[in-house]
N, C-alpha and C positions, 0 to 999 in steps of 0.2 A: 175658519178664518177668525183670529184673536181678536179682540176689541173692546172698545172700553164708550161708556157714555160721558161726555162731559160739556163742560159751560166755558163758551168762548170769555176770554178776560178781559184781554184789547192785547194791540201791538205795542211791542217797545224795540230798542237794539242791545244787544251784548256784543262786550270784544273777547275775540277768540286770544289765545294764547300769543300766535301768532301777529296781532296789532291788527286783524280784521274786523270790519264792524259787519257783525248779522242783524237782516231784520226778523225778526220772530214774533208768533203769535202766541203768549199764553194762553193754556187749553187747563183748566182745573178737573181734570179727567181722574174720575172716582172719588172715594171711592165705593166701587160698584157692589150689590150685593144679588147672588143670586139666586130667583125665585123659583126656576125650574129648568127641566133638561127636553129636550125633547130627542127621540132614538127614531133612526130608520124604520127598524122593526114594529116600531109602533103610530108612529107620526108621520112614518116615507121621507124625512130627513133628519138631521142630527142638528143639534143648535141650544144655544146656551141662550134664558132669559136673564136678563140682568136689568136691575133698578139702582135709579140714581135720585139724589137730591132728597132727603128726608125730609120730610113734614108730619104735622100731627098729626092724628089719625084721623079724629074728628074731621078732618077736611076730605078725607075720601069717603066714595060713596059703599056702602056692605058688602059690595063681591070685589073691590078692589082691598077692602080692609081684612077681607077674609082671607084672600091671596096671601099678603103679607106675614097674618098671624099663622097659617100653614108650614109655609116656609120658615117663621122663625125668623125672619128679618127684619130690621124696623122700616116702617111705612115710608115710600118715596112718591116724588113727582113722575118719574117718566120711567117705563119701560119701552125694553128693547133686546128683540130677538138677533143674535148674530151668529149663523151661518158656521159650524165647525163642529167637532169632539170637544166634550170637557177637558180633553188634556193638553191641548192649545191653550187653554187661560191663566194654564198652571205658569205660577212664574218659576219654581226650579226645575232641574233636569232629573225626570226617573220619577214625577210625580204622576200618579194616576190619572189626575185631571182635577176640575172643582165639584163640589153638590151643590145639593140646595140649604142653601142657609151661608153657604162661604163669601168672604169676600174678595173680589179682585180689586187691584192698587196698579200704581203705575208701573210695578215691577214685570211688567207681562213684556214691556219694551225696554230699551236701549237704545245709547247714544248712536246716532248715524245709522241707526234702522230707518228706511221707507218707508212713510203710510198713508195711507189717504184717509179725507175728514169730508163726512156729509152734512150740510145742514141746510137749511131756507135760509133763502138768502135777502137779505133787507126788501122790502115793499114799497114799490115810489109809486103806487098809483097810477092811475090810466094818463101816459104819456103821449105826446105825440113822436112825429115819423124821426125829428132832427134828435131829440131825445135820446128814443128808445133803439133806432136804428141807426143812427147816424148819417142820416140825410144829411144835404146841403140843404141853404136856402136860397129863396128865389130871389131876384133882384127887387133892391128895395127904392129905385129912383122912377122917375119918369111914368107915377102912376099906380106902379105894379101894387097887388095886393093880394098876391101869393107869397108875403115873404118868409114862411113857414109852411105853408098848404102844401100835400103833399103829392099834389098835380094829380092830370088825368091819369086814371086806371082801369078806363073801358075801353073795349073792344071794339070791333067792325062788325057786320053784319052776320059775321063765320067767326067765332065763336057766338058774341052776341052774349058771350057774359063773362064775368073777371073770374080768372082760375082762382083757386085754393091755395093757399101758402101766399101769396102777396103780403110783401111787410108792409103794415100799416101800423093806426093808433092805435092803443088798445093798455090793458095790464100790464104792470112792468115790474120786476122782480117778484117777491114772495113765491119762488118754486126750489124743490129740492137742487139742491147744488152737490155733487162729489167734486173735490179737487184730491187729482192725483200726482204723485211722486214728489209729499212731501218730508223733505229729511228732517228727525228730528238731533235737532242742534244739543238740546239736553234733558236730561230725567230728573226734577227734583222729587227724589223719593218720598222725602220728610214733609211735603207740603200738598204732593199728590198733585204735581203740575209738571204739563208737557209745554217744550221750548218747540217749535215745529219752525223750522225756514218759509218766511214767505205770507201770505193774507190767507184765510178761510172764508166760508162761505159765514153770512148773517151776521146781525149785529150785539154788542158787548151785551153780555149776559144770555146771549142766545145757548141752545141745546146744541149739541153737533156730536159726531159719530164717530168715534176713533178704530180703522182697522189698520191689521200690518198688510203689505204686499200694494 
């Protein structure tokens, strides 16, 4: 499965040809450089490594710097193993595939291709029930002073204790997010940025994960 690493931008709208206004997310996706391959035969799966985001070297630590100088690529912030054959990454047709040291670019998709985008999704902190669940709240006249509390949640004497899974207070965002069946509106080749229909997971400047299918 093809895919690319990239940094959410923010949302803005384009008009399509037609006088439609789309909302889209820019995706600054690549470009990617690959570190290593991994083969069935030796690994029990197939999958491309790929690094994104270049930084100096000096800011990684000797067995990430060493990676890089092997491969032959310049030193990045994030890797990311993605699930395929080297010849999925290839952008033309009749190409063997990538190595290590090649680069992938946005050229791996197309306009009105489907993909889905994984990332962590923004972090608000330990929430309560109206929050994070979307509870109602309790009456606020005549006294009350539950107007938020998320009421009783004990039992009777048979259980005699509160199951598992009850939505309560607790941590609210910062977990992996995949959003699926997203169309992508357009390809700017030359700038190495994906138009995708629609919000992605996490916030402007976050990491996020570009596959096709």
């Amino acid at each position: 499965m093809a895919g690319l690493i990239g940094k959410k931008i923010g949302m803005t709208q384009i008009f399509q040809e037609d006088g439609r206004v789309e909302r889209v997310t820019a995706i600054q996706a690549g470009p990617c450089f690959v570190t290593g391959l991994r083969n069935a035969e030796r690994d029990g799966y197939d999958a491309v490594q790929l690094a994104f985001d270049e930084v100096e070297e000096k800011r990684l630590n000797k067995p990430a710097a060493g990676l890089f100088k092997k491969a032959g690529t310049p030193a990045a912030r994030k890797l990311v193993e993605f699930r395929g054959e080297p010849a999925e990454f290839a952008a033309g047709e009749g190409d063997d595939g990538v190595k290590v040291g090649d680069t992938v670019t946005v050229a791996i998709f197309e306009k009105g291709q489907t993909v889905k985008v994984s990332g962590v999704s923004k972090g608000k902190g330990f929430q309560g029930t109206v929050k994070r669940h979307n509870f109602s709240r309790g009456p606020v006249t005549h006294g009350s002073h539950n107007t938020r509390a998320p009421g009783s949640i004990g039992q009777s004497a048979d259980p005699a204790r509160v199951f598992k899974g009850i939505r309560g207070p607790g941590q609210m965002g910062n977990k992996r997010i995949t959003q699926l069946g997203l169309e992508i509106v357009d390809v700017l080749t030359e700038d190495n940025v994906l138009l995708v229909r629609g919000s992605v997971p996490g916030p402007k400047g976050g990491y996020v994960e570009v596959r096709n299918g």
